[in-house]
Every structure is written in structure tokens, then in C-alpha cells.
N, C-alpha and C positions, 0 to 999 in steps of 0.2 A: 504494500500500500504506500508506504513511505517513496518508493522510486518511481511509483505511476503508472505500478504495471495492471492494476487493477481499473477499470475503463468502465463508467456506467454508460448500460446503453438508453437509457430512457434519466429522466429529474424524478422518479417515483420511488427508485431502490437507496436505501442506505446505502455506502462502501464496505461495509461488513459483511450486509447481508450478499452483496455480491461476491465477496472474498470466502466467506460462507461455501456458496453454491462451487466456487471453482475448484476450495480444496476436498469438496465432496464430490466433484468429479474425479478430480486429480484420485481421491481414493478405492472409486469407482472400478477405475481401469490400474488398480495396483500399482499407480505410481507412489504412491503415499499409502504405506503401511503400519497397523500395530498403533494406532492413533488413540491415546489416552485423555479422558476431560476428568476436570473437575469438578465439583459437586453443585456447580453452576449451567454444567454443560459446558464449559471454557475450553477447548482442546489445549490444552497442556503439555502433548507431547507425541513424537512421531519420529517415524525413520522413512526413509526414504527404500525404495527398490533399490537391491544390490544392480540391476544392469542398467535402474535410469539412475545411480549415482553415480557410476563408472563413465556410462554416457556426458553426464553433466560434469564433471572433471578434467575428461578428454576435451569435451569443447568450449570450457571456460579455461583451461591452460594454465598459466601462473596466477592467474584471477582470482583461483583457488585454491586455499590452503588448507587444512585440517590440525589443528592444535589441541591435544588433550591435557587438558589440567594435571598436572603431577607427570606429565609426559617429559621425555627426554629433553626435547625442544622448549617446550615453558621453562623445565627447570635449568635449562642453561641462559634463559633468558633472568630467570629469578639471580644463580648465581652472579652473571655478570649484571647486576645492578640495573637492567632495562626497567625490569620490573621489580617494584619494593614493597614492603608490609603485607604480602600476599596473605589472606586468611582462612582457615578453613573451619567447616564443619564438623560436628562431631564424628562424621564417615569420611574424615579426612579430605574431603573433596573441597578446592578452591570457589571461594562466594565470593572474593571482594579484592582485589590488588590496585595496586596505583604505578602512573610509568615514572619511569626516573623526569625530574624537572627539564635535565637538558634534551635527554630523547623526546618528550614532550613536545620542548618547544620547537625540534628539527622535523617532529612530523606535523605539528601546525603550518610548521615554513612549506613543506611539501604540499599538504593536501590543502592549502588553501584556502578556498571561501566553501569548500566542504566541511572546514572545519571551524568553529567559533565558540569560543568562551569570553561570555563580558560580563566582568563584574566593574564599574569605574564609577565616574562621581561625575559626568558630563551623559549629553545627550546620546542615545545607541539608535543608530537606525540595523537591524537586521537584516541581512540581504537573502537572497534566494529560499526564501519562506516556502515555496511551491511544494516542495518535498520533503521541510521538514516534520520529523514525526515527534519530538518530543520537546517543547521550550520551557526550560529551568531557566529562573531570575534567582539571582543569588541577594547577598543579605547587603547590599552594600543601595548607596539611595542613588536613583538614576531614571533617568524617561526614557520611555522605550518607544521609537517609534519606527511603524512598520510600512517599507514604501506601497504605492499604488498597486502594485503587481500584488500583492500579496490576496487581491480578491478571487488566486485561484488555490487559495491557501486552504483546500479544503482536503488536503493529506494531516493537517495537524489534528492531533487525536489529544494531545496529553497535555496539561497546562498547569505549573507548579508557580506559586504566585507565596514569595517569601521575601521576609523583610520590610523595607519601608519604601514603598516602591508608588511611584505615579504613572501608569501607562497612559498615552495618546498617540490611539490606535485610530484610522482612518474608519470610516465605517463601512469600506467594501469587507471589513473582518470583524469589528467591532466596532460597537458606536463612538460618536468622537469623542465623550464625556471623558470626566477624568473622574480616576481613584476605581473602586468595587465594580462601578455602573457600566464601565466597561466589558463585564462578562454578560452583558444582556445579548450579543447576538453572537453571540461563540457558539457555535453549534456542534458541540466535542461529547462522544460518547466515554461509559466507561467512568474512570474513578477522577473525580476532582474534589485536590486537598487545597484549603485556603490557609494561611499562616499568617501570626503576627494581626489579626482583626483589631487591636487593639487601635488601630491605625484606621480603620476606617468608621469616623469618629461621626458622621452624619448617616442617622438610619433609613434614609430617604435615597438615597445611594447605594443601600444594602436592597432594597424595594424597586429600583432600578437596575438591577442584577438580574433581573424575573426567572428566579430559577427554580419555580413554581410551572413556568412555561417551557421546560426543558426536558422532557420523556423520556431522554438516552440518557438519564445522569441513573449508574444504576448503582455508585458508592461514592457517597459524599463525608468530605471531612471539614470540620472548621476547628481552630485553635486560637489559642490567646498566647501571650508574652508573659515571661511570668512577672512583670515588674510595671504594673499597671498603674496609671495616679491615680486615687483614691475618688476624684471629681469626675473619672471616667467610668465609675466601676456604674454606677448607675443608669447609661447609656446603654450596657452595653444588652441590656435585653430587649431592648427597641431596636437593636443592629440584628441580632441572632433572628426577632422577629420578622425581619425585612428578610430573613435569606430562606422565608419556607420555600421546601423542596416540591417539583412535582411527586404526585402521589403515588408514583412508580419507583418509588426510590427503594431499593432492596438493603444500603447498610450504613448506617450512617457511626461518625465518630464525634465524639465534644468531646475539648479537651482544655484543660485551664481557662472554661467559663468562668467569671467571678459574680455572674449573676446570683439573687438569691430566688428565683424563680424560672425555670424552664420556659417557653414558649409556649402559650395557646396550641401549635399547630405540631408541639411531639407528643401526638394522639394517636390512638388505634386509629380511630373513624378517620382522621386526616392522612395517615401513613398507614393504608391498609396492604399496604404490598409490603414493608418493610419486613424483616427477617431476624436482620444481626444489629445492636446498637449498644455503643459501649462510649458511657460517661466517665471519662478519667481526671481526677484532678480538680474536678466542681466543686471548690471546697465552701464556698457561702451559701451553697444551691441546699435549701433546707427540706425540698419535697422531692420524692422521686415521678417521674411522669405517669399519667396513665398510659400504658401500652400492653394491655393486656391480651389485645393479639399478638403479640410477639411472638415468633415460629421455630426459633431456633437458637438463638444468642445472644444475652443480656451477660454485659460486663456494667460492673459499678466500681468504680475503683476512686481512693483518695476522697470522698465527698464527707469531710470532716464534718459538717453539720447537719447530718443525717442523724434522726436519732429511734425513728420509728419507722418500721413498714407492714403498713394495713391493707385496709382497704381501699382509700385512693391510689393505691400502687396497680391494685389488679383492675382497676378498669369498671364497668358498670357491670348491670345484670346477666347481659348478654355475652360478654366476654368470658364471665365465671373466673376468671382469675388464671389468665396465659393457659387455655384448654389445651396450645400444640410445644409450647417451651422445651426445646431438648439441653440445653447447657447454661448453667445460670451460676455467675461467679461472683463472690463481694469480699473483694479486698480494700485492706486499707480505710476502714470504717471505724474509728477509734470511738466513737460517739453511740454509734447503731447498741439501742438496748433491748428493742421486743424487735421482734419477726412475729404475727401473728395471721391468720389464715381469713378468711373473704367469707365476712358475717357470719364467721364458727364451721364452715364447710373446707372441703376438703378443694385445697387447691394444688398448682402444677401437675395436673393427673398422670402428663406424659413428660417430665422431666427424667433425662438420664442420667443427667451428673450434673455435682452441686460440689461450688469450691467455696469453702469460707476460711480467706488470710488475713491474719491481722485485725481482727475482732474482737477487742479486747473486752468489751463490755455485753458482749450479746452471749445467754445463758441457755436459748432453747430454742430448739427447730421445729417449724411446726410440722402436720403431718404430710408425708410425703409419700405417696403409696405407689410411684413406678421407680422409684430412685435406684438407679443401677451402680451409680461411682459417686462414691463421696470422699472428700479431699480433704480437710479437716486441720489447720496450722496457724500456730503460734496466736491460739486466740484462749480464752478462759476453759479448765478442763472442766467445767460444768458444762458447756456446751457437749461434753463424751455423753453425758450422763442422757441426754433427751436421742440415743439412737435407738431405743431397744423396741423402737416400732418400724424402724427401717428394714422391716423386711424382706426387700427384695433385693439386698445388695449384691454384689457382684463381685466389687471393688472397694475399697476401705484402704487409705491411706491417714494415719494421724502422725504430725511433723512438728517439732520445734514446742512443745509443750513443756517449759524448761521448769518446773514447779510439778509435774507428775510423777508420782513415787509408785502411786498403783492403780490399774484399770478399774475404773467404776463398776461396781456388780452389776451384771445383768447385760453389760456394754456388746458380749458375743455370745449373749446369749440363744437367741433367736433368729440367728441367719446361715438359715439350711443351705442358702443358695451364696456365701460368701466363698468366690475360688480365687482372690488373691489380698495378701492383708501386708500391707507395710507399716511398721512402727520405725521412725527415725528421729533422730536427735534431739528426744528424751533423756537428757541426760543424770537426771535423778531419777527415773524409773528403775525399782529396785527388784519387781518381779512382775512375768506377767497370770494373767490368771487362769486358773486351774479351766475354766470358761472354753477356752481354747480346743478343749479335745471336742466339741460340742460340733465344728466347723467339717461336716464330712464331707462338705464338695469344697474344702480347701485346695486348692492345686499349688498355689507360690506363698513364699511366708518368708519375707525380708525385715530382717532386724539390723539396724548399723547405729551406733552412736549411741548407744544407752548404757553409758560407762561403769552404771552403778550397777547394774543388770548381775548377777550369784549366778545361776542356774533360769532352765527353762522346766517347763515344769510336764511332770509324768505323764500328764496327759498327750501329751505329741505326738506320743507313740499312736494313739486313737487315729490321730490323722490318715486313714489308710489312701486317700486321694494324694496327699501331697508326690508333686514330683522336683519343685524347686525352692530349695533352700539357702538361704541369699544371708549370711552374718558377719557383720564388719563393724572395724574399731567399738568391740564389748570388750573393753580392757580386763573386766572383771569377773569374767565367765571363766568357772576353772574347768568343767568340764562338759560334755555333752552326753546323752543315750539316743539312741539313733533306734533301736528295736524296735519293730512292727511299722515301721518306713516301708512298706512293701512296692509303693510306687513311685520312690526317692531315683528320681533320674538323674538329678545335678545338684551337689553341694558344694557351698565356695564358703571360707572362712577367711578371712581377710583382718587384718591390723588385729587381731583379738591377744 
């Protein structure tokens, strides 16, 4: 798309959906094989035909290169310093490197006006816009302005808007306004992140944006600065108001709002499509939104002046309280003291997993009747105490619980169907309980970091499912019994 090889034949088709159809021909006739998507339907990933890759090599010639990460060739490029800080994954595989300064700026010398990085403190005109696919503005203050040509600017897909920036943009691309109101005719699918809002300091501008009239936007982010003046923190919910999304919008992100109220428009009934929404950082924000449609992923993180979540959380009658919810996480809640359920009824019917970090004040869960994985760290160990109706679990992880000496009774009592259980860095847990042999579709049992930890107790041997036993740095463990382990496939014992 980005090189124009993708051609609508009519003004009716998106460029997508036409690139769409062509790699679904392309797959048709086995030119494109083994095509992987993700859980959006996004293709994610493909190989090509061994005789049209041989093909296409042969007659792209030096054109064509092939460079495998960790390969002979990168890493003689990593040795001699082309390439620096390269970093990798936990599969060892390279995500991120940078080229040396001075080969940088000898292949900017080469390649040109193919190539452009500006960040300066004067005006930028951008040249040969037609092709490009992705425009990052970096943090430095600067006007951007884009020549006449650019109204065939319609390959640009991705638009990163950060820092303290004034665009005046022509309106063959955007309108000629200046500041936010300028994304009113960008017509860009796909995910758009705004940064730094703190700057756009008239809401009327935010409302000029109309990204309410915008159907392709199918993940939207907005964020703040963290170092906001005190005489703007009041605005700034008349700016976030001005930026409602069309109703299509599948995922949206806040982040270092310093509002003390959400927006009217983060509603089920207003965002009926929405799926994924994660408030990070909202620390004045004292109510959570209604979005009790929400289908799949709610993050709460950082929102210090949270202190209750009721019934204006789950939304009205009709909603019943997130009917379709599959993963629902709250960290960094320092404040949060009830969690309590939607007018005494049973809510998240179809939740799978539920993470609660850094919860210091929150004492009970309400009832949870699909719950599959629960995550459970560095929050009050009274919160262990309200699981013993959790049961349908699966999964059970308790973490960083540095004040727990002994599992609350009844904590494993009742989960028939629990087959993996992690206790880690507990460091005053002195034993765990007899409760334990109880777990017969146990399959994994990871212990690490519970210093004070004696022994493991008789009952293990009960475990006739387990097959994986996972124990590290128990300095204090003198020994182990391992009898009636019948389905004990892999044991590791580490730093003990």
C-alpha cells in the first residue's frame, strides 16, 4: 500500500479492503501460504510459496536480501558496531536495535528524500507525502506543513501526534485550522494514539476533531503529561469531551487523565461496539464509567481515588452487570475498599480471569461463578480469605503477600477443578496447608521464594494428577517426600 501498488478501481472500496481481496487471491492460487490472524481477524503472518519466493529473488536480484535476526550477517553487523543496543525477547529473538549514528547519517546521505527524520524548532515542510505510510512528530515544538501535492496523500495510514506541536496542514489533507482540529479530515484507519493533550487547551478544537464522524478508527488512545498546571486540570474534561469516538470504536486507552469525572459518552449505549478499555493512571477520576457491555477487557490501573465499585460500574438493568466480560484487571488501587455485586445479584457471569495488584485496602470478592484464573498480588491477605466460592478455578496464582505466614482455612478447599497453583514470594509463609491434598485435578504446583517455608506437607502425596513441580529459592526447606507422585513428569528444584 505504502508504494502504490494497491490501485482502487472505483471511489467506493477502502484501500484495505482492496488489499484485502488481493492477498486473498494471492492465497487462493498458493502464492501466499500458512496465513495466521489474530483475534481481530488481522493477518499477522504468512510465508510465501517456496517456487514464487525463488521466483521473486531471481527477478528482484540485489533488491533482495534476506537477514535473520541472531543470523551470521546481523551479528557481524551487531559486532562491528552498524548496529547497537540490539534487544531481545524472552525467546531470545531481536525486537528492537538502533544503527550506529554515523552509518545512520551515511544512509540518510544515500537514500535521500526517501529518507527523513525532523525533529527542529523552525518550520518542516514534508516532501513526497504520496507514499508515505507512517508520520511520527517527535517531542520537540515545530509546524508542520504539508505541500499541495500531498492531496494524493491517501497511502498515509498511521499518525503519531506527540509533544507540543502546531500543525498547518492544507486542506487537500486536513483542514487548514490549527492545533487538535486539524485531524477533522484525516481519513486514516486502524489505531490512532494522541499524546501530551495537555496542550490542547481549547475544547472547541477537541469538537473540531469530529472523531465521532470517523468509522475506521477501530483503537483509539488519548494521554496527558504528567506535569499538568493545576488551572488546566479543570478543562480538561471538556477537551476529552470534545474527542467522542465514532460508535465503532473497538478499544480505547486513557491515560494520565487528571479529570475527576469521565465523559458522558464512555457509555455502553454510546460505545456499543467497544470490546477492550483500559484506564491507566486516572488518579483524580473518582467514579468508574458505566460500560457494562464491555466484551472482553477492562484494565483499571493507578486510579488512586477510587474507592468503591457498585452499581454505577455495571451499567443499568439491561446490561446486568458486563453479561460477556472475559478479563478484568485492577491494579494499583490503593484506595479501592468494597467491590460489591449489581443490587445483590450475581455479576460477571462469563468472566475468565480476574487480576487484582496492589490492592491494599480491598478485603472481598464478590461472587464470581465462571472464574477460571485468578491472579491475586501484593494486596491484603484477607482478600485469600473470600475465594472459597471460587469454584470453578483452573488457575490460582497468589504473589508478593509479604505478611503471610499461613493459608487461610478453607482457601483450597473447594476447587475440584484447580490444575495449576502458584505461591511466590511469600516470604514469611511458614507452611502451606494440609488443604492441599484436596486439589485432585492439580497438574502444576510452583513454589519459589517463600524463605521461611520447613516442609511441604503429607498430603502431596494425594496429588495423584500432578505432573509438574516447579520449587525455587525455599532456602528453608530441609527436605522433601515425593511418594504416591504417580504422574510426577518434571521436577526442578532451584536456589533451595
Amino acid at each position: 500500500m505504502a508504494e502504490g501498488f494497491i490501485q482502487p478501481s472505483d471511489g467506493t472500496k477502502q484501500m484495505e479492503d482492496i488489499g484485502g481481496e488481493y492477498f486473498n487471491n494471492l492465497q487462493w492460487w498458493y502464492f501466499i501460504q500458512d496465513a495466521k490472524k489474530d483475534d481481530d481477524g488481522n493477518i499477522v503472518w504468512c510465508r510465501m510459496h517456496d517456487l514464487v519466493h525463488d521466483l521473486a529473488r531471481s527477478v528482484a536480484g540485489i533488491e533482495c536480501s534476506i537477514m535473520q535476526a541472531g543470523g551470521e550477517y546481523f551479528n557481524n553487523l551487531l559486532w562491528r558496531y552498524f548496529i547497537q543496543d540490539a534487544k531481545k525477547d524472552d525467546d531470545g529473538n531481536i525486537v528492537w536495535c538502533r544503527m550506529h549514528d554515523l552509518v545512520h547519517d551515511l544512509a540518510r546521505s544515500v537514500a535521500g528524500i526517501e529518507c527523513s527524520i525532523m525533529q527542529v524548532d523552525s518550520a518542516v515542510t514534508i516532501p513526497n507525502i504520496y507514499h508515505r505510510l507512517s508520520l511520527e512528530c517527535g517531542y520537540s515544538r515545530w509546524v508542520l506543513t504539508v505541500p499541495k501535492a500531498s492531496r494524493k496523500a491517501n497511502h498515509l495510514r498511521t499518525l503519531f501526534l506527540l509533544g507540543r506541536h502546531t500543525f498547518s496542514i492544507p486542506r487537500n489533507l486536513l483542514d487548514s485550522g490549527r492545533g487538535i482540529r486539524e485531524l477533522q479530515s484525516l481519513d486514516l484507519r486502524g489505531e490512532l494514539v494522541i499524546r501530551n493533550l495537555e496542550n490542547a487547551r481549547c475544547a472547541i478544537d477537541a469538537q473540531e476533531a469530529k472523531l465521532k464522524e470517523k468509522p475506521n478508527r477501530s483503537v483509539l488512545g488519548f494521554s496527558w503529561g504528567h506535569d499538568i498546571d493545576v488551572k488546566l486540570r479543570e478543562s480538561v474534561k471538556q477537551t476529552l469531551e470534545g474527542l467522542r469516538p465514532h460508535p465503532n470504536l473497538k478499544k480505547l486507552v486513557v491515560e494520565e487523565y487528571v479529570g475527576v469525572q469521565m465523559p458522558h459518552w464512555m457509555s455502553s449505549w454510546l460505545l456499543p461496539n467497544l470490546v477492550e478499555l483500559s484506564l491507566i493512571n486516572c488518579k483524580r477520576c473518582e467514579e468508574l464509567p458505566q460500560l457494562g457491555q464491555l466484551s472482553f477487557l477492562l484494565v483499571i490501573q493507578g486510579m488512586d481515588a477510587v474507592k468503591s465499585i457498585g452499581n454505577h460500574f455495571y451499567g443499568d438493568e439491561v446490561t446486568e452487570g458486563f453479561p460477556s466480560l472475559k478479563v478484568l484487571i485492577f491494579k494499583d488501587l490503593p484506595n479501592l475498599e468494597e467491590w460489591s455485586g449489581f443490587n445483590g445479584r450475581e455479576v460477571l457471569p462469563h468472566l475468565d480471569k480476574l487480576t487484582v495488584w496492589r490492592c491494599p485496602k480491598l478485603i472481598m470478592l464478590p461472587c464470581l461463578p465462571s472464574l477460571k484464573e485468578l491472579q491475586l498480588m501484593d494486596s491484603d491477605e484477607m482478600l485469600l480469605g473470600s475465594m472459597g466460592n471460587l469454584t470453578s478455578l483452573s488457575s490460582l496464582l497468589i504473589e508478593s503477600f509479604e505478611e503471610l505466614k499461613l493459608l487461610p482455612d478453607g482457601l483450597l478447599q473447594n476447587h475440584t477443578r484447580l490444575s495449576m497453583l502458584s505461591i511466590r514470594r511469600c516470604p514469611k509463609l511458614e507452611s502451606l496447608s494440609g488443604e492441599l491434598g484436596n486439589l485432585a485435578a492439580l497438574e502444576s504446583l510452583t513454589i519459589s521464594y517463600c524463605r521461611e517455608l520447613l516442609l511441604l506437607p503429607m498430603e502431596l502425596q494425594n496429588l495423584a494428577s500432578l505432573r509438574s513441580l516447579w520449587i525455587e529459592g525455599c532456602n528453608g526447606l530441609t527436605s522433601l517426600r515425593l511418594h504416591g507422585l504417580s504422574s510426577l513428569q518434571r521436577l526442578t528444584i532451584f536456589d533451595c
